[in-house]
TIPA-115776 format. One record per residue (C-alpha): z, x, y; residue in one letter. Coordinates in Angstrom, 1 decimal. Layout:
! TIPA-115776
zz;xx;yy;rest
Z;X;Y;A .
...
//
This chain:
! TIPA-115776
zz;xx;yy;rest
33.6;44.2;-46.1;X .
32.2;40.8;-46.2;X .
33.4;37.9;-43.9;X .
35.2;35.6;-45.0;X .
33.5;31.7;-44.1;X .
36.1;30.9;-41.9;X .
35.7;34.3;-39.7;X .
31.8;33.1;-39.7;X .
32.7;30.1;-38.5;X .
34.7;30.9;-35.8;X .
31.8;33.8;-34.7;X .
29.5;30.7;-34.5;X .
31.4;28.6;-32.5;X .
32.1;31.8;-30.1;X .
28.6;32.1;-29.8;X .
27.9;28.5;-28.9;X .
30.5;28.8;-26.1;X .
29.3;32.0;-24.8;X .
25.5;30.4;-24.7;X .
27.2;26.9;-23.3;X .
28.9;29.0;-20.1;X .
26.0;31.2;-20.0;X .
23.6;27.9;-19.2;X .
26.3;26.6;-16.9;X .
26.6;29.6;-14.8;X .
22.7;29.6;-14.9;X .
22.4;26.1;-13.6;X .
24.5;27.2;-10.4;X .
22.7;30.3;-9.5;X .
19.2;28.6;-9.8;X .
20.6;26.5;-6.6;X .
21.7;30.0;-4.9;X .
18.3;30.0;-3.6;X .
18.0;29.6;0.4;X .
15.6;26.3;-0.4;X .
15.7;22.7;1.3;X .
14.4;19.3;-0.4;X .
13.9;16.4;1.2;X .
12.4;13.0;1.3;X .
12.5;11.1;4.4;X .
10.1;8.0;6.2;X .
7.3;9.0;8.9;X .
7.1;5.8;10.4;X .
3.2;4.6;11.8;X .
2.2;6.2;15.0;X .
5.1;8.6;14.8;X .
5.8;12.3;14.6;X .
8.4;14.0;13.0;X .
9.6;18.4;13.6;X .
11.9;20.5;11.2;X .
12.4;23.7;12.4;X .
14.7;26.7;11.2;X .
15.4;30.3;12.3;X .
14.0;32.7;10.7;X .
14.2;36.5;10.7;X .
11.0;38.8;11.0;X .
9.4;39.9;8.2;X .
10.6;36.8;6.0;X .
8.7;35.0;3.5;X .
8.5;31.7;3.5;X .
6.7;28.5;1.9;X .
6.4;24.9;2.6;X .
5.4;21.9;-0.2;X .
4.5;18.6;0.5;X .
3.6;15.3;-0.8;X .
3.1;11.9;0.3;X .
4.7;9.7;-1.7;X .
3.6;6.3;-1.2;X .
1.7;4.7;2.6;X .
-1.3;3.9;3.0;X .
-4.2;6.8;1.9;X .
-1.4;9.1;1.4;X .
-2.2;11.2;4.1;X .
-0.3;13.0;6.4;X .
-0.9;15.9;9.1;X .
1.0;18.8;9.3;X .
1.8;21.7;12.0;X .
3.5;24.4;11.5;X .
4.8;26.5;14.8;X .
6.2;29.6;15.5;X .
8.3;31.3;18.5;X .
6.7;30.1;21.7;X .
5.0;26.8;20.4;X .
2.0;28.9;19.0;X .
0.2;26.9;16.3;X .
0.1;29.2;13.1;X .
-1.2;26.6;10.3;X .
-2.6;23.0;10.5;X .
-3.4;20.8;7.5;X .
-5.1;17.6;9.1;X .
-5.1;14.3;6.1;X .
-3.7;15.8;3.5;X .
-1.8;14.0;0.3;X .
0.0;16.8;-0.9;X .
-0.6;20.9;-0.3;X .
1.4;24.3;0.1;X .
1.9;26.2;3.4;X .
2.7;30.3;2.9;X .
3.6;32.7;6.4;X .
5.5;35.2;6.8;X .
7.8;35.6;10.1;X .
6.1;38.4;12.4;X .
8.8;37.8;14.6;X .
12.4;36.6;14.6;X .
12.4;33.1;16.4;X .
12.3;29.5;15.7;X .
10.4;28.1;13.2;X .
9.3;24.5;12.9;X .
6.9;22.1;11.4;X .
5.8;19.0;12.3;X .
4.5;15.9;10.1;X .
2.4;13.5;12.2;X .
1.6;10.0;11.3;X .
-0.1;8.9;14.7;X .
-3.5;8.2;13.4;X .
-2.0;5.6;11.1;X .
-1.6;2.0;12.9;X .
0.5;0.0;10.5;X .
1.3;2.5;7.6;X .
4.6;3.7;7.0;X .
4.8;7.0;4.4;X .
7.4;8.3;2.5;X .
7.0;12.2;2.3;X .
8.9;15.2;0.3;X .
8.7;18.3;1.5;X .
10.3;21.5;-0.5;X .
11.0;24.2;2.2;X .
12.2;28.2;0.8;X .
12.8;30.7;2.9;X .
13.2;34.3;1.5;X .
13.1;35.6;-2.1;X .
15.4;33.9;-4.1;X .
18.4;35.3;-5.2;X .
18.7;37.7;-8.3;X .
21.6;36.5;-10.8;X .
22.2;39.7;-12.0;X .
23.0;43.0;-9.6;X .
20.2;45.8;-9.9;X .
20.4;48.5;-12.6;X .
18.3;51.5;-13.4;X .
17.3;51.7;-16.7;X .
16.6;49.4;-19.5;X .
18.8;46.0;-19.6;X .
20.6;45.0;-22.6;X .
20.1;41.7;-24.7;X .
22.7;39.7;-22.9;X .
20.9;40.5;-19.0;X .
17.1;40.2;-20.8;X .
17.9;36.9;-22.5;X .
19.8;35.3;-18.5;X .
16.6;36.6;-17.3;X .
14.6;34.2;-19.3;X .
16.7;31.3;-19.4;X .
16.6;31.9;-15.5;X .
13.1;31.9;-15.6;X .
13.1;28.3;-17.8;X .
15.6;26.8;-15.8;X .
13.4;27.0;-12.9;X .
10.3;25.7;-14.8;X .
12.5;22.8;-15.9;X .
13.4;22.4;-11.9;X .
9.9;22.3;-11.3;X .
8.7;19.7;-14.1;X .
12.0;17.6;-13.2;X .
10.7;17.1;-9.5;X .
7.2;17.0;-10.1;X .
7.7;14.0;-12.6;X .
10.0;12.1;-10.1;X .
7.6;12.2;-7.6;X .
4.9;11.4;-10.0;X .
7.4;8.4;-11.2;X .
8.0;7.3;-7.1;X .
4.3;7.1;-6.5;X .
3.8;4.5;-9.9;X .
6.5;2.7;-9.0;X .
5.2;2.1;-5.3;X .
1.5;1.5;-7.0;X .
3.4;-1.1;-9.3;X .
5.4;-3.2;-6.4;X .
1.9;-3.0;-4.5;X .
-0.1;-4.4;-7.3;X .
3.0;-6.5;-7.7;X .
3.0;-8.2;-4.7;X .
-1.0;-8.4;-4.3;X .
-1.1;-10.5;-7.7;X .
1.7;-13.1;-5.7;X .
-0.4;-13.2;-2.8;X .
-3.3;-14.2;-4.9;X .
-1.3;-16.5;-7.3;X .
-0.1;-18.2;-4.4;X .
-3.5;-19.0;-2.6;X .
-5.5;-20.2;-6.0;X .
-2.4;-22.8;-6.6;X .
-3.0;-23.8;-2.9;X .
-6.8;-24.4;-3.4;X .
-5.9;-26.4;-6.6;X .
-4.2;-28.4;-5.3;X .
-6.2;-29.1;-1.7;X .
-9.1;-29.4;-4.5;X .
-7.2;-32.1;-6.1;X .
-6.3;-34.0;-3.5;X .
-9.8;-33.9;-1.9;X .
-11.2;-35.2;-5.8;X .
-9.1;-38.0;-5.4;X .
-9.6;-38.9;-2.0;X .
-13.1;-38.9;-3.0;X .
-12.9;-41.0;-5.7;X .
-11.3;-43.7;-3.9;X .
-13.4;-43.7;-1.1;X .
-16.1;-44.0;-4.1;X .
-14.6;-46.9;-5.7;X .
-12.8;-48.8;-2.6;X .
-14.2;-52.2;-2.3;X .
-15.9;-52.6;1.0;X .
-14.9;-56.0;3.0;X .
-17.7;-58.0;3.9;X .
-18.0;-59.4;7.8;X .
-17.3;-62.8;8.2;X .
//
């Protein structure tokens, strides 16, 4: 039996709201991850530890980027249980570090801006621990449309995530390189109207020293 164009209509507009939730209840699972952003100031000649506990056999990574300061360089340290030194990264602008927790313990990291003697930086560090959460429960077998198509959106959700943060950084670091051409181009504006005008002045000075009538002794 055909549908009648009023029953279509009404399928459609199910189907929007079941794709709508569907993206909304997507959006709050991609945060479920056990993941920490952050941007924070590493002032010059100053050093700056994270640290988290962490249970053996855990996978973990750490991102990083200088935003804007100086070369946009920074050193980094990671430690584990006992102060040992697992990874160093020595005047980097931006990299990845990827362990995995032999041993339940503390865990921290440590960004180090001593070599710098008047830079301040502005870093963002992305830190996941473990695998992230699935959004659907595990099932033996084949999945249906419904699981196969969260899957994906999952999947493009995170890519958006990851497009999203890498533009805003990209979009911080031009907008620091702006205000630092910005207030280069004053400084420079500033000291050729100064030697105009000294240059002026000492033109005229000239001049009448040039043309000043010089008083005879009497």
């Amino acid at each position: 039996v055909p549908l009648s164009r009023g029953t279509r209509r009404m399928m459609k507009i199910l189907a929007s709201w079941k794709v709508l939730c569907l993206v909304a209840l997507l959006s709050v699972d991609v945060r479920r991850a056990t993941a920490v952003e952050l941007t924070f100031e590493l002032p010059d000649k100053a050093k700056q530890c994270f640290h988290d506990e962490i249970e053996q056999g855990t996978k973990c990574t750490l991102e990083f980027q200088v935003i804007s300061g100086g070369n946009y360089d920074v050193d980094v340290v990671l430690y584990g249980p006992g102060e040992r030194m697992l990874q160093q990264k020595q005047r980097k602008q931006y990299d990845a570090i990827d362990f995995e927790a032999h041993e339940t313990g503390e865990y921290y990291f440590c960004f180090s801006n001593e070599f710098s003697t008047f830079a301040h930086k502005v870093v963002y560090l992305d830190f996941i621990v473990g695998d992230e959460v699935p959004i659907t429960e595990p099932v033996i077998g084949p999945l249906t449309q419904l699981e196969s198509s969260m899957n994906r959106m999952h999947e493009a959700l995170k890519i958006v995530r990851d497009y999203q943060t890498h533009h805003r950084l990209r979009e911080a670091q031009g907008r620091d390189m702006g205000e630092y051409l910005n207030e280069r181009v004053q400084y420079w504006s500033l000291g050729e109207t100064l030697l105009l005008v000294l240059v002026g002045l000492g033109q005229v000075f000239i001049l009448r020293w040039f043309f000043a009538e010089k008083r005879s002794n009497i």
